[in-house]
C-alpha positions in Angstrom: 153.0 -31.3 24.0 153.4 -34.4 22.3 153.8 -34.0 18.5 151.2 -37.0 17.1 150.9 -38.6 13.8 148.7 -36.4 12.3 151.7 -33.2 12.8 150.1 -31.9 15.4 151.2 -31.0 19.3 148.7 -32.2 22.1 148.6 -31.7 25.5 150.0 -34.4 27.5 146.9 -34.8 30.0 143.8 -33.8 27.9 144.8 -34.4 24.2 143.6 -30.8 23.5 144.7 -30.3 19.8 146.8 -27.3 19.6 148.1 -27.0 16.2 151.6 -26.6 14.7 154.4 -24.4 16.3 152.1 -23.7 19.5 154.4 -25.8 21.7 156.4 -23.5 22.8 153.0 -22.0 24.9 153.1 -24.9 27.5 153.7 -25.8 30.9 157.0 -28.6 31.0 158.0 -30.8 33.8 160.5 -33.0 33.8 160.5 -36.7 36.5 161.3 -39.9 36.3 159.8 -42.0 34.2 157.4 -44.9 35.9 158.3 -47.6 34.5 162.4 -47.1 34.0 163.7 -44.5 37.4 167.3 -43.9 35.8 165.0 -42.7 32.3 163.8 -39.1 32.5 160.7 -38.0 31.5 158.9 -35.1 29.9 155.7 -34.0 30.0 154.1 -31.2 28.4 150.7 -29.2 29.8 148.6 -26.8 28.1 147.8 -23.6 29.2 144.6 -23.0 27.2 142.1 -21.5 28.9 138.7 -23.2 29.0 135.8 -23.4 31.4 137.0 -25.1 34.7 140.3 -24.7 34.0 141.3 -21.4 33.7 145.2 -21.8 33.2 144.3 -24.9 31.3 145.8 -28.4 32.6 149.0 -26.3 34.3 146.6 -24.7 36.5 145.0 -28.3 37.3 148.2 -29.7 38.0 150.4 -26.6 39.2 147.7 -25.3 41.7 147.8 -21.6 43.4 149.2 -23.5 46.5 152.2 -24.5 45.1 152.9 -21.1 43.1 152.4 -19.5 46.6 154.6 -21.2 48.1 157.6 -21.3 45.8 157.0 -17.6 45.1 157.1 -17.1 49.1 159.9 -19.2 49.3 162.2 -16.8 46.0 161.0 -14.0 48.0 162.8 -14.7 50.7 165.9 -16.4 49.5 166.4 -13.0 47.3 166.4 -10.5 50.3 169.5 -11.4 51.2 
């Protein structure tokens, strides 16, 4: 979430307004950043649920794909 100018936090792909001291309920990920590689970025997703999106923009970006295959992939590496 991006705290704005008006105090608030939005999320960082739809803008959803999501109040003070929610922040903390988000999705983060961490890159490079476009424009500068050796800058780091961070990025923060809600996870409001909402018509369409029912994990909120984590579960547009993050898709069950993904989660299935890094939960395969712990599975495995913790038999051991």
């Amino acid at each position: 979430m991006s705290l704005r100018d008006d105090g608030h936090y939005h999320c960082d792909k739809c803008g959803l307004d999501l109040g003070n001291g929610r922040a903390q309920i988000a999705t983060k990920v961490a890159g490079r950043h476009p424009d500068e590689p050796l800058r780091q970025r961070q990025l923060d997703f809600c996870v409001e649920e909402r018509p369409g999106a029912p994990f909120g923009c984590t579960g547009l970006i993050i898709g069950p794909a993904a989660v299935a295959d890094l939960t395969t992939y712990q599975e495995t590496r913790n038999i051991a």
